[in-house]
FIVOBA-94611 format. One record per residue (C-alpha): residue in one letter; x, z, y. Coordinates in steps of 0.5 Angstrom, whole numbers, plus 500, padded with zeros to 3 digits. Layout:
aXZY
...
***
This chain:
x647576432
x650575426
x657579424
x662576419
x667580416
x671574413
x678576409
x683572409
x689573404
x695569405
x700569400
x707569402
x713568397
x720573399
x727572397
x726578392
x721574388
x716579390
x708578391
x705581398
x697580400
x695583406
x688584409
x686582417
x680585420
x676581425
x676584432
x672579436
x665577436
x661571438
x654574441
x648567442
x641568444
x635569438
x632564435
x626563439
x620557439
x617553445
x610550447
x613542446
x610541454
x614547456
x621544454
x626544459
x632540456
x637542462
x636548461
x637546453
x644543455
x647546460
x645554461
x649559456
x646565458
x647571453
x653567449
x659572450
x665574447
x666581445
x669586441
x666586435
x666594436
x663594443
x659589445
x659592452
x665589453
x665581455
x672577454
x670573458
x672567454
x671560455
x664557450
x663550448
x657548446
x655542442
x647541442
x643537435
x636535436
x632533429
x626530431
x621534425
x614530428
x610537424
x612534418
x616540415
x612543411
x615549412
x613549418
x608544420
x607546427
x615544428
x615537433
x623538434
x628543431
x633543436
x641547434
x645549440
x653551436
x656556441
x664556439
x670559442
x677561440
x678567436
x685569438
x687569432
x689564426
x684566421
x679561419
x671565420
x668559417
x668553423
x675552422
x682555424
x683561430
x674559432
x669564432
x662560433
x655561432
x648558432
x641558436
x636554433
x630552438
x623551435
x619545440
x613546436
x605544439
x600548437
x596546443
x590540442
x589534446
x586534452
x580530454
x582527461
x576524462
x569526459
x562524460
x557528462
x550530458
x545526461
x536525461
x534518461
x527515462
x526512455
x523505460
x530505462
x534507456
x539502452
x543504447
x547497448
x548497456
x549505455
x556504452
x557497456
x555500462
x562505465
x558510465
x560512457
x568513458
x572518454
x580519456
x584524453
x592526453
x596529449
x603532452
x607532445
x605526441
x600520440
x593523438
x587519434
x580519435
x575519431
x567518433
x560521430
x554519433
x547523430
x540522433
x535527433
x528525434
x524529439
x517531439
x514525440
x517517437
x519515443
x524521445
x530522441
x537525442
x543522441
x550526440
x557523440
x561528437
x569526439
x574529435
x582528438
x588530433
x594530435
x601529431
x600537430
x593536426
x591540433
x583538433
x579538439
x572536439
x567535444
x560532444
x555528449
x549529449
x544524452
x537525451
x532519452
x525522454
x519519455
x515522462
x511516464
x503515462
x501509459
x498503465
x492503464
x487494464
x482492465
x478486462
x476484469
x481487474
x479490480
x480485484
x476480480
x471484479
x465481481
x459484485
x452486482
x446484486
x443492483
x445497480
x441497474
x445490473
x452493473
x456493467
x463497467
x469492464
x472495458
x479499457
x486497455
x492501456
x499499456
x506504455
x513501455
x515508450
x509510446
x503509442
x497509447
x493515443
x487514448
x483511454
x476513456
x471513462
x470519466
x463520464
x461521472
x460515476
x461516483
x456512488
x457512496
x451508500
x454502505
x447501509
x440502509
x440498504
x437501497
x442496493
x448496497
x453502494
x460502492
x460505485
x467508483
x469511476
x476514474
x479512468
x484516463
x489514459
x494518454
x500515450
x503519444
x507523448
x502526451
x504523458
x497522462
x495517467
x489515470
x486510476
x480510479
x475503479
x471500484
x465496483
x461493489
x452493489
x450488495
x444484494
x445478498
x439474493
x433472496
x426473491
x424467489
x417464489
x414464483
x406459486
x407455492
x401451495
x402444494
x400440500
x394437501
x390432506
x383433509
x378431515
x377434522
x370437520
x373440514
x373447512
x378448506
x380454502
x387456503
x391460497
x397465497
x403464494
x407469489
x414471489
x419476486
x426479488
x431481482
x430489484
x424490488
x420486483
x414483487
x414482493
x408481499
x409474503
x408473511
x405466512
x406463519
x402458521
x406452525
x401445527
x404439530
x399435532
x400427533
x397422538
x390426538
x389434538
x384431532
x389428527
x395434526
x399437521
x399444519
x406448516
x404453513
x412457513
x411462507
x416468507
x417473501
x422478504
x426484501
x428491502
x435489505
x434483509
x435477505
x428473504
x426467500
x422461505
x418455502
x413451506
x406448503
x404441509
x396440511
x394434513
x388433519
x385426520
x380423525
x378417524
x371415526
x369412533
x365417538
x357414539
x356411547
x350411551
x351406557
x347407564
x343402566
x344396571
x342397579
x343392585
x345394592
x347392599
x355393601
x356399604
x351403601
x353407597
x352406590
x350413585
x353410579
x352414573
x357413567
x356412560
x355418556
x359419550
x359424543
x364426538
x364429531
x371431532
x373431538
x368435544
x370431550
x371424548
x375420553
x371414557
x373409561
x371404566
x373397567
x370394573
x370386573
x367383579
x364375577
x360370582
x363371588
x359368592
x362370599
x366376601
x361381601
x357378596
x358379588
x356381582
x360388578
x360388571
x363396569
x364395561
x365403558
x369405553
x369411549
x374414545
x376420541
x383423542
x385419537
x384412539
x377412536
x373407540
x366404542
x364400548
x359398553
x357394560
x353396566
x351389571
x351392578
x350387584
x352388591
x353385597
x359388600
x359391608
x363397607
x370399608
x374402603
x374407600
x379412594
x376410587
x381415584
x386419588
x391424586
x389431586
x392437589
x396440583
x401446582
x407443579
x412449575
x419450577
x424445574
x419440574
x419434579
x412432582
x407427579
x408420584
x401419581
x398413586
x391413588
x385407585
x381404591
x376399593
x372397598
x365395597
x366388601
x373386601
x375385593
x382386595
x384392600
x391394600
x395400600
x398401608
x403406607
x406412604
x408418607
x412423604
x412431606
x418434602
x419442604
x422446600
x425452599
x429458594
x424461591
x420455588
x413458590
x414457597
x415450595
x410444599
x410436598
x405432601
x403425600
x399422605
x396415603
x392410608
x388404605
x385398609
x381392607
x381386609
x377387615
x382390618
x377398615
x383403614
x383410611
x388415610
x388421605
x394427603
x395430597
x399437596
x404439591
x405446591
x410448586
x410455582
x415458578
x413463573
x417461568
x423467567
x431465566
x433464559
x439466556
x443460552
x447464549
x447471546
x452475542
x451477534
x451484532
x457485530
x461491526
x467494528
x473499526
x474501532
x472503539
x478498541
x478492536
x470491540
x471483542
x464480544
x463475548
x459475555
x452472555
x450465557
x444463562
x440459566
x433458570
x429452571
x428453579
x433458580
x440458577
x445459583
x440466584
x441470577
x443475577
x446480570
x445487569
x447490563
x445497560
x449500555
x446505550
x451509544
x447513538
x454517535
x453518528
x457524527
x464522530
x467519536
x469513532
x462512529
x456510532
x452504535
x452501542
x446496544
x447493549
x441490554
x442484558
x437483563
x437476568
x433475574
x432469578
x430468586
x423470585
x424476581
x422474574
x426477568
x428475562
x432481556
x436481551
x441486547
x446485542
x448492538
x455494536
x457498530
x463502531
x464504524
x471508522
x472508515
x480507514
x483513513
x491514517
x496511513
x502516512
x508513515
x512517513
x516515505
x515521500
x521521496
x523526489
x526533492
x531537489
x533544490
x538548486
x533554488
x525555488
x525560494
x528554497
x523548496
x519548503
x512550503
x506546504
x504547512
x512545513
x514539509
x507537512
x508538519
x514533519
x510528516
x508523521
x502519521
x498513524
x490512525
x487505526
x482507530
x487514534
x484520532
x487525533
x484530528
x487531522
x486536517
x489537511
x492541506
x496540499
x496542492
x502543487
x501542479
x507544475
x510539471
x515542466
x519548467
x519555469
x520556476
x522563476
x528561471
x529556477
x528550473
x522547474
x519540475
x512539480
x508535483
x506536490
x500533493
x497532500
x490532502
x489528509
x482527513
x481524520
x475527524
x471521521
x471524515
x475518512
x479521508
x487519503
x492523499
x500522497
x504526492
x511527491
x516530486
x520536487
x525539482
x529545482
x534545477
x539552478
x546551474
x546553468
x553558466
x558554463
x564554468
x567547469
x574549471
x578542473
x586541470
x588537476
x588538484
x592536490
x592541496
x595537500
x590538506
x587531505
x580533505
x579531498
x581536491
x584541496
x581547492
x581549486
x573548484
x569551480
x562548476
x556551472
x557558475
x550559478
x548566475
x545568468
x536568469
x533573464
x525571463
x521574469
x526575474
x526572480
x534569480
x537571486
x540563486
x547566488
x555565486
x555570481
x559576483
x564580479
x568575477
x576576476
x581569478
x588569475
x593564476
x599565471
x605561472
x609559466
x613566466
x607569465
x607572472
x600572475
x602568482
x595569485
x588574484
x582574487
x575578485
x569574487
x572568487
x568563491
x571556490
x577558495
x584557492
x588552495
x594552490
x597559494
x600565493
x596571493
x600572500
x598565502
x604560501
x604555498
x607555491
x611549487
x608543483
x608545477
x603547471
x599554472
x595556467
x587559470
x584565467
x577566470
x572572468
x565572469
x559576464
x565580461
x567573459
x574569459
x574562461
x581559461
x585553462
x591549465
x591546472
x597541473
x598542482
x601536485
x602537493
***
């Protein structure tokens, strides 16, 4: 309050001509409220313009005594924009004039019988802008990582408000590498100024890191890779790595080969070698590489007899060949002799078949042909002439034949009959041939003469024979004659036929008469007995084949016949299983076995290898866990109990077990980064592996506190939360991973009245005061205690 004492001097002229000054004292005061300052955002111009509260009118020697008297106010705002030196902070500078009537005449300096005084209110800003919106820090893979489309993306968007004047930006980028080339960090620093030269600065940080191993090449990828007939012929394909960040530093060959035989084979292997990489930043990979041995390669003959050409009588000597295999070296050959004979048993040709085989099943066949000829006509001894009555029975001798090749050479006698003089009476000239089997010939003749009175007679008749199953009866037809009559005839031919199911018990006769042409006649049977001892035989039986699975076996069923006996086979099948260890691994033979009607048999078999060598498949995805606390994360027994698994052939035998590798990080501080892996294994031993990543990140302490909410009970922004408040962790503690406790939440209005309290706050307040009604819109400002430590900020709350 200022206090005027003002002294007016009134000069009044007197009929007397006498000078008289008089002195006035001032008796009331005009009382107005101090000078104050108020934050820019807080300016209430109602209240600046409208309310008079502490401006009165008293006595200027009691102020307790208010005149009641009527105040007029005159409001002038000068906008300063901090530019006053003076006072750099000012943004407005606002002169509110109280006035009213002094009750008097007397001039106090605002004109004639007023008294008036002045408050000034400073609107000053001492308060920096705001960042409204702010990226957060983030870690990005250095394969993803583009500075380009890392600011185009959205992602990299700052706002900011300031709630007294226009604000300027300025931004500082700086890199920082990290430990390896392909890792750096960079960090915007954002610096906001208010009109006011009120400064805040904030930094993004992002750091681009390289975590991924180098993908290791192959000069000859896997799936090319060719198969080697042995294993001395195998040669590993060279290395090469690529990375997408770093440097490749190195890649190498285990020094181990890992070998697993397929069969009894010696050479049929799988080879398996692990190959390893690492780039600049230390990042590792490895892959493992398959290289199939099978010898599928015959040996190769080295010496093959040439063909050769030589007599009947001859005794040649044979060679031998030679052969060699890739690995075995050289090998002893099976000959099998094959001969195919032409129109004679002397004349023939015999196939040498020479076999080199090896130890895994392939061989090698040549052939070399040998050729046998006869070409020399046997020696004839003819029997001398005779002479004879008809119908006495003539001993006749036949001719006598010798061979060098062929120990029974063939002669045959032609009968011709010449000077016939009457029916009985003429002359036989018999001309004897002999010949070798292979058409080699000399002949000769013998006279006889006869004088014929006998009846006829069979000169060649078919003989009783026993005729195999599946064969039809010779109709062979007898050679007769009679010693007078030059030209009997065959009467007739009858035919028995009595057959029956087995073919041993099977008869045809055949009866033949003859009669010459006087009228002498005579008759003969022929029996045909049939006999089946030739077992049924299969025409078709299945491959061995192998299979995964008990239920992925499909064979086809055996195919038969029998010469005699088709329509009374019979098939019976016996099934004999060798186990190898486990129920998906073991050899079934199947022996087939066929009988026909007159109990002969004939047997085959097929073998089945069943062999389970897919390991189960996880069905179950695997995808990277993240927990907040590591006594969280799941053990081992229970994140596997939830996988599901699929086995080719249904086993339902499953062992297993797992193993964490520790990436990065501290556990116990709560911020780790793993690698769990899951072994598998079926009970045939087929066994797989997968891993997952799991992390646990607890939240650092660095309290996010929002400045805006709406608890408008719509689900969304309805609390007050706050982020980064996760506790402190001294190294080797075990973090108790909780809400840190003793913490103190104020909220204070903008009379510095403290509307809402709460120890141990928990993310709960719902713009309420401490008795839970709502408060007003407006602006609060928080005040948050943690760790002996103060945390505050504004919160505009609009309902």
């Amino acid at each position: 309050m200022i206090n005027r004492l003002q002294i007016l001097c009134i000069i009044t002229f007197i009929v007397v001509n006498t000078f008289e000054c008089r002195v006035y004292a001032q008796l009331n005061c005009l009382t107005v409220p101090d000078n104050l300052s108020i934050d820019c955002g807080d300016v209430d111009w109602g209240f600046i313009y409208t309310n008079t509260t502490g401006v009165f009118v008293h006595p200027c020697d009691d102020l307790s005594l208010d005149l009641n008297a009527q105040i007029e106010m005159q409001v002038h705002v000068d906008s300063l924009n901090c530019g006053d030196l003076s006072n750099p902070n000012v943004v407005i500078q606002i002169t509110r004039t109280f006035s009213t009537s002094s009750g008097d005449l007397v001039d106090y300096g605002c004109g004639s019988g007023i008294l008036c005084e002045t408050q000034t209110i400073d609107v000053v800003d001492f308060e920096p802008p705001e960042f409204t919106v702010f990226p957060a820090d983030t870690s990005v893979s250095c394969e993803n990582w583009d500075l380009l489309d890392y600011l185009i993306s959205g992602v990299f968007q700052v706002d900011f408000s300031d709630n007294c004047s226009d604000v300027n930006q300025t931004i500082n980028l700086d890199t920082v590498s990290g430990l390896c080339a392909a890792e750096i960090e960079f960090r915007w620093e954002f610096s906001i100024i208010d009109g006011c030269n009120n400064t805040r600065i904030d930094t993004h940080v992002v750091n681009v890191v390289d975590t991924t191993g180098p993908v290791i090449t192959f000069s000859v990828p896997q799936l090319l890779s060719p198969t080697f007939e042995c294993k001395d012929l195998v040669t590993w394909p060279q290395l090469a790595a690529d990375d997408i960040c770093s440097q490749v530093e190195e890649v190498w060959w285990s020094g181990d080969i890992e070998e697993e035989n397929l069969s009894p084979c010696p050479n049929d292997w799988i080879l398996s070698r692990w190959a390893y990489a690492s780039d600049a930043c230390d990042n590792k990979d490895s892959t493992k590489y398959f290289i199939e041995v099978k010898d599928e390669t015959s040996p190769i003959f080295t010496f093959i007899p040439s063909d050769t050409l030589f007599s009947c009588n001859a005794s040649p000597e044979l060679s031998v060949p030679t052969a060699i295999d890739a690995c075995l070296g050289l090998v002893e050959c099976e000959i099998v002799y094959d001969t195919t004979f032409s129109n004679c048993p002397q004349t023939f040709t015999i196939t040498r078949t020479f076999i080199a085989p090896d130890n895994c099943s392939n061989d090698a066949t040549a052939y070399q042909t040998i050729e046998v000829s006869d070409t020399e006509a046997p020696t004839l001894t003819i029997p001398s002439d005779i002479v004879a009555e008809c119908g006495v029975e003539v001993q006749l001798e036949n001719a006598f034949a010798t061979d060098h090749c062929d120990a029974s050479p063939f002669v045959e006698i032609e009968t011709d009959t010449v000077n016939i003089q009457s029916a009985g009476t003429f002359t036989l000239i018999r001309t004897f041939t002999a010949s070798d089997a292979c058409g080699n010939f000399a002949t000769g003749d013998q006279t006889i003469y006869i004088q014929d009175t006998s009846t006829p007679f069979f000169t060649e008749f078919p003989s009783d024979t026993i005729v195999p199953c599946g064969e039809s009866f010779p109709e062979d037809m007898p050679f007769f004659q009679d010693g007078c009559d030059p030209s009997p005839i065959l009467l007739s031919l009858t035919t028995d036929e009595n057959y029956q199911d087995c073919a041993n018990e099977s008869v045809v006769s055949r009866t033949f008469e003859i009669m010459d042409d006087a009228g002498n006649s005579f008759s003969q049977t022929q029996t045909i007995t049939f006999i089946d001892d030739t077992p049924p035989f299969f025409t078709f039986v299945p491959s061995d084949i192998t299979v995964g699975c008990t239920n992925e076996i499909e064979i086809s069923d055996p195919e038969y016949d029998d010469l005699c006996s088709a329509n009374g086979l019979t098939l019976t099948t016996v099934f004999d299983e060798q186990y190898l260890g486990c129920d998906e691994r073991y050899d079934q033979t199947r022996i087939y076995t066929i009988t026909d009607a007159c109990g002969l048999t004939a047997s085959e078999s097929v073998t089945i290898f069943i062999r389970d060598t897919t390991a189960p498949q996880l069905e179950t995805e695997l995808d990277s866990l993240s927990f907040y606390c590591s006594y969280n994360v799941p053990s081992c027994e229970q994140m596997f109990s939830d996988l599901v698994f699929v086995d080719e052939c249904g086993s339902e035998e499953l062992s297993y077990s797992c193993s964490d590798i520790l990436i990065e990080g501290n556990c116990e501080e709560q911020a780790c980064l793993w690698e769990r892996t899951y072994f598998w294994e079926d009970g045939c031993g087929n066994h797989s592996q997968a891993s997952h990543v799991i992390r646990v990140e607890e939240t650092a302490f660095f309290p996010t506190m929002p400045t805006g909410m709406t608890p408008n009970g719509d689900g969304a922004n309805d609390a007050y939360v706050i982020l980064d408040i996760g506790p402190l962790i001294a190294v080797g503690e075990v973090a108790p991973c909780d809400w840190i406790d003793n913490t103190l939440f104020r909220v204070v209005n903008r009379w510095g009245q403290i509307v809402f309290e709460e120890t141990n706050y928990r993310n709960d307040w719902e713009g309420t005061y401490t008795d839970g009604s709502p408060l007003p819109s407006g602006t609060y400002f928080i005040v948050f205690e943690a760790n002996g430590e103060a945390f505050t900020t504004y919160v505009d709350l609009r309902r």
